[in-house]
C-alpha positions as CSV (number, residue, x, y, z in Angstrom):
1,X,7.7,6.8,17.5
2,X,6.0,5.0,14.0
3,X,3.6,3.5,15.9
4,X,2.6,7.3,17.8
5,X,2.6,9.1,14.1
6,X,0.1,6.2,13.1
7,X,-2.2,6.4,16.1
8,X,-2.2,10.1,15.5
9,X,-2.7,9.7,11.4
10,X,-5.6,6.8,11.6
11,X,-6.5,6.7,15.3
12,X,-7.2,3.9,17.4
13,X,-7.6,0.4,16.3
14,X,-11.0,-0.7,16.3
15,X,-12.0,-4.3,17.3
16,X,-13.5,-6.7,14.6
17,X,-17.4,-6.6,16.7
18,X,-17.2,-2.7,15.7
19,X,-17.6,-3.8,11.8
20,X,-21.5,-2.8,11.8
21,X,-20.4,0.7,13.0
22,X,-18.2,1.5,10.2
23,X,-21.3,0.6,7.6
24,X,-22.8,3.4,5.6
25,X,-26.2,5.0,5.5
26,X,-27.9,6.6,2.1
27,X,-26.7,10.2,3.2
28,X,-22.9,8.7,3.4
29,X,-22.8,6.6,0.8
30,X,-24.4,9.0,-2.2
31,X,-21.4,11.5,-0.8
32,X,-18.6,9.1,-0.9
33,X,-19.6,6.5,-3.5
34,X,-21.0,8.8,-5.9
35,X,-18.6,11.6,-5.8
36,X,-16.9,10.4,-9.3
37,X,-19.8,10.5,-11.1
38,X,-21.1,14.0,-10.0
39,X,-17.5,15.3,-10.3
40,X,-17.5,14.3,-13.7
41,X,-20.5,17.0,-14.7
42,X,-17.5,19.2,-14.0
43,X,-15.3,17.7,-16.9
44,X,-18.0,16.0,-19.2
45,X,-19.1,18.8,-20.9
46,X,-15.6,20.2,-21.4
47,X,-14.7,17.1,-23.1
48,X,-17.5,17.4,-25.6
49,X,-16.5,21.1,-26.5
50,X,-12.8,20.4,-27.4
51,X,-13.8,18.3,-29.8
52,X,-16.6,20.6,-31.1
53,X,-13.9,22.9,-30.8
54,X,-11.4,21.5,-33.3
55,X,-14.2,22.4,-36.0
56,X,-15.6,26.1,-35.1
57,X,-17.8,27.4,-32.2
58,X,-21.0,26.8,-34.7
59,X,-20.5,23.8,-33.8
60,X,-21.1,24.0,-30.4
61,X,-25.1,23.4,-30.4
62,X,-24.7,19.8,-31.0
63,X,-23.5,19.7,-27.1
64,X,-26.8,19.8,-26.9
65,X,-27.9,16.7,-28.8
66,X,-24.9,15.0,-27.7
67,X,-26.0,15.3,-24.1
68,X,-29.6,14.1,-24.8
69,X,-27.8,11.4,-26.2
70,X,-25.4,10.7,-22.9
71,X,-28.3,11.2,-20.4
72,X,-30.4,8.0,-22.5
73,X,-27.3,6.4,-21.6
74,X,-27.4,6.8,-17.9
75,X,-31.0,5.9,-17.7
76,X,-30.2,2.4,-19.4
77,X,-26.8,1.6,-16.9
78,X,-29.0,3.0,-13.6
79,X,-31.9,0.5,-14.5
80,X,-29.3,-2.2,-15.4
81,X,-26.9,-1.6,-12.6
82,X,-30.2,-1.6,-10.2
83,X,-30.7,-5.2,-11.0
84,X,-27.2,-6.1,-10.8
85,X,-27.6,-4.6,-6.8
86,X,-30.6,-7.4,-6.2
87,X,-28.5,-10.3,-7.8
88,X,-25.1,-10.1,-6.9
89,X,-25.5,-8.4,-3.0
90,X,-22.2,-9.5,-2.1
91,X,-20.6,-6.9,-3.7
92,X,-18.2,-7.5,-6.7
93,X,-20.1,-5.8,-9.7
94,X,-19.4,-6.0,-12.8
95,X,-16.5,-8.9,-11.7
96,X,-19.3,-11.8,-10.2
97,X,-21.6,-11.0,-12.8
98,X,-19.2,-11.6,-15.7
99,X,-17.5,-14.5,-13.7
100,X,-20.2,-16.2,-12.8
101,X,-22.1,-15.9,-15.9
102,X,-19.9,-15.6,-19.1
103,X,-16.8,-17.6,-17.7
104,X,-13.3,-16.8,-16.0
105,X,-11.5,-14.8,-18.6
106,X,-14.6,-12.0,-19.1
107,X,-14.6,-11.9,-15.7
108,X,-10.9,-11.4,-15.3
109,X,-10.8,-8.6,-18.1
110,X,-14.1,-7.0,-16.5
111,X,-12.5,-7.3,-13.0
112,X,-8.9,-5.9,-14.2
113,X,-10.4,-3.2,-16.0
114,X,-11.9,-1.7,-13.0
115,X,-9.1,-2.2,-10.9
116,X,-7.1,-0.5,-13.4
117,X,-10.3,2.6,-13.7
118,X,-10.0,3.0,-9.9
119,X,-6.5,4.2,-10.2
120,X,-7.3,6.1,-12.9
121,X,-10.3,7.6,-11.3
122,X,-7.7,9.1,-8.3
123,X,-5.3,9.9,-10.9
124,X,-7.9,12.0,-13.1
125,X,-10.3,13.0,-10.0
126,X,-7.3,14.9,-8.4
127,X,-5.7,15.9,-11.6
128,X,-8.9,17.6,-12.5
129,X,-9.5,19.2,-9.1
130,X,-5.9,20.6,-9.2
131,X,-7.1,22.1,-12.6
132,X,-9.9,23.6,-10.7
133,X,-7.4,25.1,-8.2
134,X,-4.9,26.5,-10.8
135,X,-7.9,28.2,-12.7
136,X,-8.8,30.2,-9.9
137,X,-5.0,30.6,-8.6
138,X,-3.3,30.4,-11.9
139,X,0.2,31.2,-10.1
140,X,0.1,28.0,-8.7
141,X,-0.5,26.4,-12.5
142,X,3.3,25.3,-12.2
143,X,2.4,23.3,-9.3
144,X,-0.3,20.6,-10.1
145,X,1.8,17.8,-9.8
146,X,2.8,18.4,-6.3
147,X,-0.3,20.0,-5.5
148,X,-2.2,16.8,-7.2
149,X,0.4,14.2,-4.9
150,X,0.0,15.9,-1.7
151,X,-4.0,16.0,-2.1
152,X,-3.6,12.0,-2.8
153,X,-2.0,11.5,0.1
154,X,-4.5,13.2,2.6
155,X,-7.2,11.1,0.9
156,X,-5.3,8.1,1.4
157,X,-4.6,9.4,5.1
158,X,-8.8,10.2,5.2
159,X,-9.8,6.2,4.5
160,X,-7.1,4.5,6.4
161,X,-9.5,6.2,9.4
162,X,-12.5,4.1,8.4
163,X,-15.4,4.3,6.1
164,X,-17.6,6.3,8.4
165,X,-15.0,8.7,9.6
166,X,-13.7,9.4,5.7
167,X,-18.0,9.7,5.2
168,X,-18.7,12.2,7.3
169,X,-15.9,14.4,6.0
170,X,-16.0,14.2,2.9
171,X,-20.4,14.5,2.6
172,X,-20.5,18.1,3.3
173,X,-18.2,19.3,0.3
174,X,-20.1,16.8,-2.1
175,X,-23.5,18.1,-1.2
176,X,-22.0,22.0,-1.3
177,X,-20.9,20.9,-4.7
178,X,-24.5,20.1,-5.8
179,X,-25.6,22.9,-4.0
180,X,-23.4,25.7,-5.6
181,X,-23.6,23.9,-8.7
182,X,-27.8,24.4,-8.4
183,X,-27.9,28.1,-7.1
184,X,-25.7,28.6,-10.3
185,X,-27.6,26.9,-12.7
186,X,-30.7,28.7,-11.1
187,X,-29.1,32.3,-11.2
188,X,-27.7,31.6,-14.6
189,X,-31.1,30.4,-16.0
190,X,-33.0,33.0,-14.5
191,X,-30.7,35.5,-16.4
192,X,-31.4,34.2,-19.4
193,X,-34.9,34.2,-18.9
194,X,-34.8,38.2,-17.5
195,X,-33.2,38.6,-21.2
196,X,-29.7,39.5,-19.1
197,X,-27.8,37.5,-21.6
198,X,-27.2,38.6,-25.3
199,X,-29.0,35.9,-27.6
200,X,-26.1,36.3,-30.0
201,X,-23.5,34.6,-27.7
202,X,-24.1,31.0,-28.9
203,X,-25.3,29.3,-32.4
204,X,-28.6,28.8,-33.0
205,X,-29.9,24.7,-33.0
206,X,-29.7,23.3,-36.1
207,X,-27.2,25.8,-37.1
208,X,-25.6,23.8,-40.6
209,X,-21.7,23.7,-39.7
210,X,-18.8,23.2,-42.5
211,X,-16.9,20.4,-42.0
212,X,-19.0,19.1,-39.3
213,X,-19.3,14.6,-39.6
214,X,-20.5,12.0,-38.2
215,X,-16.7,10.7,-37.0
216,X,-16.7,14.0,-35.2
217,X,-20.0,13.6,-33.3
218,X,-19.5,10.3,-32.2
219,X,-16.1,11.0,-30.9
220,X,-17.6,14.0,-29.1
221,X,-20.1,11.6,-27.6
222,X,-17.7,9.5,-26.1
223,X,-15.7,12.2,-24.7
224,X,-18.6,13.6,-23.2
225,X,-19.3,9.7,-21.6
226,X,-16.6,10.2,-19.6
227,X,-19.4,11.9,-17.2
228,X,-20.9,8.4,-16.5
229,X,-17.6,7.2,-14.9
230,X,-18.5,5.9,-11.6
231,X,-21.8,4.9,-11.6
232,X,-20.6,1.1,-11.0
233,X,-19.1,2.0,-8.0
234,X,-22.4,1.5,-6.1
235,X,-22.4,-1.8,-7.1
236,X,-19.5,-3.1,-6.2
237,X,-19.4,-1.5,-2.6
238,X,-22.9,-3.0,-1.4
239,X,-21.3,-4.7,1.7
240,X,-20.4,-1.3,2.7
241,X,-23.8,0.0,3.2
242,X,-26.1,-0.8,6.2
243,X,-28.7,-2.9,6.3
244,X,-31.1,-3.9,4.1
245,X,-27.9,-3.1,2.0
246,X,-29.6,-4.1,-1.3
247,X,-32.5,-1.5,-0.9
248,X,-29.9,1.3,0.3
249,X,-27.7,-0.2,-2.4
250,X,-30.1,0.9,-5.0
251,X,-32.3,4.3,-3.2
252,X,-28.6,5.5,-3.5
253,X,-28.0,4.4,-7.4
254,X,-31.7,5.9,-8.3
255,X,-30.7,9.1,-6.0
256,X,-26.9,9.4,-7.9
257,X,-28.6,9.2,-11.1
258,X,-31.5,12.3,-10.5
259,X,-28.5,14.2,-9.4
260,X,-26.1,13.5,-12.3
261,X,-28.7,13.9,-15.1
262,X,-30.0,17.4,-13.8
263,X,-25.9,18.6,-13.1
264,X,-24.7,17.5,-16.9
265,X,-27.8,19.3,-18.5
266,X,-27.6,22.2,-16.4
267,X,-23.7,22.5,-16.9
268,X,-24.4,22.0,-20.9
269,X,-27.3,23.9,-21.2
270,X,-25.3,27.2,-19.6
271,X,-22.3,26.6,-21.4
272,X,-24.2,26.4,-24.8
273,X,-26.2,29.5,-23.4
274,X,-23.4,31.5,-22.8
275,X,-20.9,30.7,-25.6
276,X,-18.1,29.1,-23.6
277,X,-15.7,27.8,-25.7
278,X,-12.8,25.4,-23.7
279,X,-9.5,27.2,-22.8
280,X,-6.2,25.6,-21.5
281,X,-5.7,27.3,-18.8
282,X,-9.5,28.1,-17.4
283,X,-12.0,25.4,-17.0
284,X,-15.4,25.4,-18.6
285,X,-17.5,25.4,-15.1
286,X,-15.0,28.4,-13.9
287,X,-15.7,30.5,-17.0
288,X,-19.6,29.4,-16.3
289,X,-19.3,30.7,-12.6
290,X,-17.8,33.9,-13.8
291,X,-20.3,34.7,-16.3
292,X,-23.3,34.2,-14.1
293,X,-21.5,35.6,-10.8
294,X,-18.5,37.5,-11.9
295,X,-15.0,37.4,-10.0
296,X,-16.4,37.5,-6.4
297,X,-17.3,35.5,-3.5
298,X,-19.9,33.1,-5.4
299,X,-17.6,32.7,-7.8
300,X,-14.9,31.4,-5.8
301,X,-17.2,29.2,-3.7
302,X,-18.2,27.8,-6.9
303,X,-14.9,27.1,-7.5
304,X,-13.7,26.1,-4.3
305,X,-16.3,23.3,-4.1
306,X,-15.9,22.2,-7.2
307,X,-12.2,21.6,-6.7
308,X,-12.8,19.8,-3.2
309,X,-15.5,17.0,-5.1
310,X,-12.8,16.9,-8.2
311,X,-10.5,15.9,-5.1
312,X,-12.7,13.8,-3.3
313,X,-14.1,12.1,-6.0
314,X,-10.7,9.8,-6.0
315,X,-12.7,8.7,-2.9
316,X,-15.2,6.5,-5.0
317,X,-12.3,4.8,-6.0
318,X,-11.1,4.7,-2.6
319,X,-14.1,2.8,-1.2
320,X,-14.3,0.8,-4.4
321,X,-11.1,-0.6,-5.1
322,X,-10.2,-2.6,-1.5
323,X,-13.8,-4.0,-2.1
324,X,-13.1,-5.6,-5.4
325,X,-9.4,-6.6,-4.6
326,X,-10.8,-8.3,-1.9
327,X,-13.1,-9.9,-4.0
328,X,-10.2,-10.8,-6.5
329,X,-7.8,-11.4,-4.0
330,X,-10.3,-14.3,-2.3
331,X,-10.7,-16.2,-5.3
332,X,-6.9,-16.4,-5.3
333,X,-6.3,-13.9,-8.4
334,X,-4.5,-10.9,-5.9
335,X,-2.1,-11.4,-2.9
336,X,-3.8,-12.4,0.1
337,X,-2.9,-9.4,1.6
338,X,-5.9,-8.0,0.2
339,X,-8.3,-9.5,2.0
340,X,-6.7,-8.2,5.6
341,X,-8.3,-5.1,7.4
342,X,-6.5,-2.8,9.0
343,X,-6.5,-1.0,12.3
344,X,-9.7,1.2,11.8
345,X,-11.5,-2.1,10.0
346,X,-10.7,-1.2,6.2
347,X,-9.0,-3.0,3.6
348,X,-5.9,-1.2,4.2
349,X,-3.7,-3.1,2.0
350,X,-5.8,-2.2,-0.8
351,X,-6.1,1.7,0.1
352,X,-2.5,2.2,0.2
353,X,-1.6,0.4,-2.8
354,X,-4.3,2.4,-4.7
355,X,-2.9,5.5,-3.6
356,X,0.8,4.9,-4.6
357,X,-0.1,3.5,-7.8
358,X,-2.3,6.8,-8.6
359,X,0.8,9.0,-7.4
360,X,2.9,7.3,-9.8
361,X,-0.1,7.7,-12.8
362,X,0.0,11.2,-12.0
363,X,3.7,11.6,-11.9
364,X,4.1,9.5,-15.7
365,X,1.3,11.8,-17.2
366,X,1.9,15.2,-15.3
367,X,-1.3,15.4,-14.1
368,X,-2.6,16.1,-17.9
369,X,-6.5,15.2,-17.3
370,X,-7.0,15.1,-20.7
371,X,-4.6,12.8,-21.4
372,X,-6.0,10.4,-18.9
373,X,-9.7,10.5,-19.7
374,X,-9.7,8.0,-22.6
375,X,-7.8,5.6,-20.8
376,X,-10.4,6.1,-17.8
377,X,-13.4,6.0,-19.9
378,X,-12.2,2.9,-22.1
379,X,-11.8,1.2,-18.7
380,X,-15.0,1.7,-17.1
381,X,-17.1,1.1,-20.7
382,X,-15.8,-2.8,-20.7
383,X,-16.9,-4.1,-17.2
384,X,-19.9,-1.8,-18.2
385,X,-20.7,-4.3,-21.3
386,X,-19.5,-7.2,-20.2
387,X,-21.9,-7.1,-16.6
388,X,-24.6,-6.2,-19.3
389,X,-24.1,-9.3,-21.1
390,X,-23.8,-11.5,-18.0
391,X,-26.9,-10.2,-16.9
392,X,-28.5,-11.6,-20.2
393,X,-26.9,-14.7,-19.6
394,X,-28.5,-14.9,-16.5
395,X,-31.8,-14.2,-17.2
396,X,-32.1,-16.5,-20.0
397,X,-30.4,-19.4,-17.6
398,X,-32.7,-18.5,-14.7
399,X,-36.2,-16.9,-16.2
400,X,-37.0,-15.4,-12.9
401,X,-40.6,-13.8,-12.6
402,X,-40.4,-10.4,-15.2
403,X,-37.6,-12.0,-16.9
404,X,-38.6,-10.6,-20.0
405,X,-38.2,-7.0,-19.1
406,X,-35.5,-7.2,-16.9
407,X,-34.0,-8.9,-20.4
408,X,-34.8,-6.1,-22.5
409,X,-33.5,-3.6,-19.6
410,X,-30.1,-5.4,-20.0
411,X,-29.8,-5.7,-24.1
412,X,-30.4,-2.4,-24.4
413,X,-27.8,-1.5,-21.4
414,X,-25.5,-4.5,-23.4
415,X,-25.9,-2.8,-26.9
416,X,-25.4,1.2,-26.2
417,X,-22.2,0.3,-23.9
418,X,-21.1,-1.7,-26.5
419,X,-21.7,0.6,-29.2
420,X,-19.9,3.6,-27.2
421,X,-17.0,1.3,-26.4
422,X,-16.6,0.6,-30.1
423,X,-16.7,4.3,-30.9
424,X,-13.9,5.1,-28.0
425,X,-11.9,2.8,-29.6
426,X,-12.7,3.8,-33.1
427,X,-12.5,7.4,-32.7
428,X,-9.8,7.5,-29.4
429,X,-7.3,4.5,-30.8
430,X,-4.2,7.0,-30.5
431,X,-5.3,7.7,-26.6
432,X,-6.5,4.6,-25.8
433,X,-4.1,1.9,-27.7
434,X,-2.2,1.3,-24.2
435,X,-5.3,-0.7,-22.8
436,X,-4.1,-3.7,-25.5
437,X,-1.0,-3.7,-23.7
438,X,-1.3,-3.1,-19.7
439,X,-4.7,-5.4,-19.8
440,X,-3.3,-8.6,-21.1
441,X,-0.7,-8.0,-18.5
442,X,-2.9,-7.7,-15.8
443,X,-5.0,-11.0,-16.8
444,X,-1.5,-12.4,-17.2
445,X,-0.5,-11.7,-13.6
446,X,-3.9,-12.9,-12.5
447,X,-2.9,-16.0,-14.1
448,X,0.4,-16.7,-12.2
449,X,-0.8,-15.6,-8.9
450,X,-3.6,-17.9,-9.4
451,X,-1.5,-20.8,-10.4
452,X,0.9,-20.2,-7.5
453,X,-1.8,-20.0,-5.1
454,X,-3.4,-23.6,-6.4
455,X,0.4,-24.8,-6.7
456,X,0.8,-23.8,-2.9
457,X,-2.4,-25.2,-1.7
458,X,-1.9,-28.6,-3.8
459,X,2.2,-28.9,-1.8
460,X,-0.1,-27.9,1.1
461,X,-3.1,-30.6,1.3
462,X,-2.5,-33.9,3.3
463,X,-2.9,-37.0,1.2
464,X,-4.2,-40.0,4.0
465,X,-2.7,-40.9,6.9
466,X,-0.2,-39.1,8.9
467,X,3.3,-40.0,8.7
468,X,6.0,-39.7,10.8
469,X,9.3,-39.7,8.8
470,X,12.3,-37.5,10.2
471,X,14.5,-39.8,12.8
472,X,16.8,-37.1,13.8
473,X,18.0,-33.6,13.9
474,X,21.4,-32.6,12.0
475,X,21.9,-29.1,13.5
476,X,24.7,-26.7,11.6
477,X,26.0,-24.3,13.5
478,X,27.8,-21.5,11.3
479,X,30.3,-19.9,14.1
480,X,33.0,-17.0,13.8
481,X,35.0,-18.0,16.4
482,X,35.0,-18.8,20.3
483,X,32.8,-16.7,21.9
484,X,29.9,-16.2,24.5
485,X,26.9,-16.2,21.3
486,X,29.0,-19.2,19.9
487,X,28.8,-20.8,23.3
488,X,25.0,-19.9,23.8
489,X,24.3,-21.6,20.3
490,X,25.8,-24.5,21.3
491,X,24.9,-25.6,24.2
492,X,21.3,-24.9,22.9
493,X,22.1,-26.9,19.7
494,X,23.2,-29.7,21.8
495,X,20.0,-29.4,23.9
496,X,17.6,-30.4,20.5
497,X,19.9,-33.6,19.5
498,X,22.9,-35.7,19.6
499,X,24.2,-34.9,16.4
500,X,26.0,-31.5,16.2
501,X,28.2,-29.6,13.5
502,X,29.9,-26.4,14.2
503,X,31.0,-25.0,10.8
504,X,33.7,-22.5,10.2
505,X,35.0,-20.8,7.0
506,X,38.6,-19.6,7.0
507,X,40.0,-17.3,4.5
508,X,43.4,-18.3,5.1
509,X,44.7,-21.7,5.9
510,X,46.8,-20.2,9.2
511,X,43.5,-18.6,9.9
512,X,41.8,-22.1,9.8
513,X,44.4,-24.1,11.4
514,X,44.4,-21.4,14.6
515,X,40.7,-22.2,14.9
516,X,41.1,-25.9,14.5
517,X,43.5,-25.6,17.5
518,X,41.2,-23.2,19.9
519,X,38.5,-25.5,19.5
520,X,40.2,-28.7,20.5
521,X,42.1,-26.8,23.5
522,X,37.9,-25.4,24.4
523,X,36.9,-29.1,24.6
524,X,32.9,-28.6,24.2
525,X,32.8,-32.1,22.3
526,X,30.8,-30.9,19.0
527,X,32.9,-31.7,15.8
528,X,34.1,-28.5,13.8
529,X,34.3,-28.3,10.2
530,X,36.5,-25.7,8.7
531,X,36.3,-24.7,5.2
532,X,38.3,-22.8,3.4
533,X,37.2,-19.7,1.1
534,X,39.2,-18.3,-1.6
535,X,37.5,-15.5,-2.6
536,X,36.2,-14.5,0.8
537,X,32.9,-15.7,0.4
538,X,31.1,-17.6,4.1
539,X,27.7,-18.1,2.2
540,X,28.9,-19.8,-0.7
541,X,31.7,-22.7,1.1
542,X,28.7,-23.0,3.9
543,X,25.9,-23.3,0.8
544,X,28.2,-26.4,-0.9
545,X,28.8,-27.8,2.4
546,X,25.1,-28.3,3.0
547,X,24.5,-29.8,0.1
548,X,27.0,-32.7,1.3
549,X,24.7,-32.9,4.5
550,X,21.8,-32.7,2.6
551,X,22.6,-36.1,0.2
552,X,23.5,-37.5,3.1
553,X,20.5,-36.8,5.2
554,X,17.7,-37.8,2.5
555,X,19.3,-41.3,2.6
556,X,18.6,-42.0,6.3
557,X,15.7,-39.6,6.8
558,X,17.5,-36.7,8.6
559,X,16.3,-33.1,9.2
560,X,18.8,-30.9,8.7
561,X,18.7,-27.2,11.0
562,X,20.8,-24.4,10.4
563,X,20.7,-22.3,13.8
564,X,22.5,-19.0,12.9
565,X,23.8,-17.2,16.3
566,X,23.0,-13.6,16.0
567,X,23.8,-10.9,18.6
568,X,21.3,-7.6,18.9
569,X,22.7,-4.2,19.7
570,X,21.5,-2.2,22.3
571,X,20.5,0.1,19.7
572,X,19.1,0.0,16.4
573,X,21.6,2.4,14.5
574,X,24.3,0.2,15.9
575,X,23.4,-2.6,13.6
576,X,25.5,-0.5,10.7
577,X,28.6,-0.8,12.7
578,X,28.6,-4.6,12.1
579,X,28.2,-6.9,9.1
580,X,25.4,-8.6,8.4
581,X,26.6,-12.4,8.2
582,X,23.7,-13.9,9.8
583,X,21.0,-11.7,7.6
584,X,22.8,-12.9,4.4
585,X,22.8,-16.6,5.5
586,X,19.3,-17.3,6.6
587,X,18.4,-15.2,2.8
588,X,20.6,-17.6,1.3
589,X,19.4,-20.8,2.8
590,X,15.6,-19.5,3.0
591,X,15.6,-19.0,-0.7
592,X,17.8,-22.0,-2.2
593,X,17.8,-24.8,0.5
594,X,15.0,-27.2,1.8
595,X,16.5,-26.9,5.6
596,X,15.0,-25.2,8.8
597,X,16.7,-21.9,9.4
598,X,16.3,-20.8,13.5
599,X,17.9,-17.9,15.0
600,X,19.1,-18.2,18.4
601,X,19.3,-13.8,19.5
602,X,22.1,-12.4,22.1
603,X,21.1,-9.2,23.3
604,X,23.9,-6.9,24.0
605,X,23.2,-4.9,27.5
606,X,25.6,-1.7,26.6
């Protein structure tokens, strides 16, 4: 039954040869690796107006300005992440460049930062597109959260299929997106330029504004940087991309960029234009779509497709995230487990722990957007730094051939994501205080996984010559009286060595002298042990007990078994109907005792 729901969800497993059919081509990858960063035109501008807001609506013209400012920005990480594509083409981003360059911890922090921005990528992508859903259906505004969970868990469903097969999808509402977004900057403009639109509706530029400061502007700023979320993502997912993946790698980065930067000024432009001010309930691109179309079917097609790429820009973190957990997970910093693909040749491990961990994001902050953009921007803005300065490093280390501009291209890339970060922190500390917390703690559990991975593989490595130590078996044989599994267990026991112990633990001492007699009068010539168990306990009088055998057995060299008889219903709910002795043993002994724990199975027929 599982196994036919999951063939259904995911499809067929592929086989490990098909791996070059699941790569991506230009087309693919600018829809499903650059869908957070042109879904963020959708909420970038927005930011910048509700902090303009908290002055007066004069104050809205510095959008402008502020936009100029963010789109210098973009130029500077494009160029810089470009070169980071030709250097590090194994994928990793931001991580390699500050591991390998500026030492271990940087590139811990840089590489737990974006771990921690993926999630909050699906967290605010979804969030955002919910908002997008409850603007245009605003009975459904009570909704979001489930609304925002259910959409997570169709994307999660979408890449467990495969890169290629989640691609395909998911590129035509991206490019409808950009599309819509176009015809309504085009409509909109042309408007304005037909003299359609009162002049009066906005502030003039340059329009002096009480109260206005320089605190307020640079908060503003960073709000509206929230746009340039994503635009590592490229980097980090080169493997994905066909070959040469480099070249492709970075045609797609320069391609990402074009769009972004004509999207944001577009998006600021009209909502200057038109005198949109934020509202709570009605985003700023919906009250954009309905000035320039008014409540009909452009309108909603506007809408509609700018809630899908909201949704589906959780994707970018989708085809991000597995990439760099492998990354981490292979240098021993994550669970092995994130290294394994799945069925349909993904990191599957990784895809459904990003999911769950967004669904629970989304749950603790109620699907508040706003809430979660700080935190999302703070996170991308580090790994965004700290690559820049690695980069530097590197060219300084190296001096390739044009070292000095690719230098300069960096610094300046090093400098304005520095200075932004500052300002976040400087003008966002009440939203973004948490990343002092759950950061250390990743790089913490970093730390111990690493340790217990280089503890594991030091136990593990053989030291010269082999050696042969362990004489003889002891084999324990934990029975519940005299019956046809007991018998089974025994006769196998007796089958591996010489030297057999049948143990049994009596609650009552005419309980254990009744079984002391049956198994003389059976005559199958192992020795019994009986212990006796005052507080009803078998695991704890069999756990002592071993510890005798145990002493006992270092002295002369012995291996001790345990081989725990365990009989399997004919059916699985059957199981409930009996205790669960044997589970609770081989727990016990697993955990606490350095002895070899076999299960010998009796299959019931009826």
């Amino acid at each position: 039954m599982f196994t036919t729901i999951k063939r259904f969800l995911i499809g067929r497993p592929l086989r490990s040869n098909e791996l070059e059919g699941q790569k991506l081509t230009k087309l693919k990858a600018l829809a499903i690796l650059s869908s957070d960063a042109l879904s963020s035109v959708a909420y970038g501008t927005e930011q910048i107006l509700i902090v303009l807001a908290t002055i007066s609506t004069a104050a809205f013209w510095y959008s402008i300005p502020i936009t100029v400012g963010i789109l210098f920005l973009l130029l500077a990480l494009i160029l810089s992440y470009r070169q980071v594509i030709f250097s590090y083409p194994q994928g990793g981003g931001a991580y390699l460049v500050s591991k390998e360059n500026l030492g271990l911890l940087p590139g811990l922090i840089s590489g737990g930062s974006l771990l921690v921005d993926y999630i909050l990528t699906v967290a605010v992508s979804v969030s955002a597109g919910t908002d997008a859903i409850t603007s245009a259906f605003q009975t459904l505004h009570p909704y979001s959260v489930e609304i925002a969970i259910i959409l997570v868990i169709i994307i999660t469903i979408l890449n467990l299929r495969g890169l290629t097969e989640s691609a395909s999808v998911l590129a035509y509402p991206v490019y409808l997106f950009v599309f819509s977004l176009l015809v309504m900057m085009g409509v909109g403009i042309y408007k304005i330029a037909t003299g359609q639109v009162p002049p009066d509706l906005h502030p003039h530029l340059g329009t002096p504004v009480a109260g206005i400061t320089l605190f307020l502007l640079l908060k503003a700023f960073s709000s509206g940087c929230s746009a340039l979320t994503g635009v590592e993502a490229i980097s980090n997912a080169i493997p994905n991309f066909k070959d040469p993946a480099p070249n492709n790698a970075a045609k797609t980065l320069l391609m990402m960029g074009g769009i972004l930067a004509v999207l944001l000024s577009g998006i600021t432009f009209l909502a200057y234009w038109f005198g949109i001010a934020p509202k709570e309930t009605e985003t700023v691109v919906s009250q954009i779509a309905e000035e320039t179309f008014g409540r009909n079917i452009l309108y909603y097609f506007v809408q509609g497709t700018t809630a899908l790429i909201l949704v589906l820009a959780a994707n970018t973190g989708f085809s991000a995230f597995p990439q760099l957990a492998f990354n981490l997970a292979r240098d021993k910093f994550l669970p092995r487990m994130f290294t394994i693909r799945g069925d349909r040749l993904g990191y599957s491990n990784g895809i459904i722990f990003l999911g769950v961990a967004s669904i629970l994001l989304i749950i603790a902050f109620q699907g508040n957007t706003e809430r979660l953009i700080p935190l999302y921007a703070v996170g991308v803005f580090i790994p965004f730094t700290l690559a820049q300065t690695g980069m530097i490093v590197q060219w300084i280390r190296k001096k390739p051939h044009g070292w000095i501009v690719k230098l300069m291209t960096n610094l300046i890339g090093a400098l304005i994501t520095f200075g932004v970060l500052m300002i976040l922190f400087i003008t966002k500390f009440p939203q973004v205080w948490p990343v002092f917390i759950f950061l250390p703690i990743v790089i913490l559990i970093f730390r111990r996984i690493n340790c217990h991975y280089e503890a594991v593989g030091e136990q593990l490595r053989i030291e010269g010559m082999f050696k042969d130590e362990i004489r003889e078996n002891v084999i324990i044989v934990p029975v519940a009286g005299i019956t046809s599994v007991v018998e089974r267990s025994i006769n196998y026991a007796k089958s591996l060595s010489d030297n057999v112990i049948a143990v049994y633990v009596a609650f009552s001492h005419e309980e254990e002298k009744r079984m002391e007699k049956r198994w003389e009068e059976w005559g199958n010539g192992v020795r019994l042990v009986t212990l006796h168990s005052s507080y009803r306990s078998i695991i704890y009088p069999l756990s002592k007990f071993l510890e005798i055998i145990e002493r006992k057995s270092r002295e002369r060299n012995y291996q001790i078994m345990v081989l725990v008889p365990q009989f399997i219903p004919k059916k699985r709910w059957q199981y409930i109907l009996h205790n669960q002795s044997a589970l609770l043993i081989r727990m016990k002994l697993l955990w606490d005792k350095d002895v070899v724990v076999a299960t010998l199975p009796y299959h019931f027929k009826k």
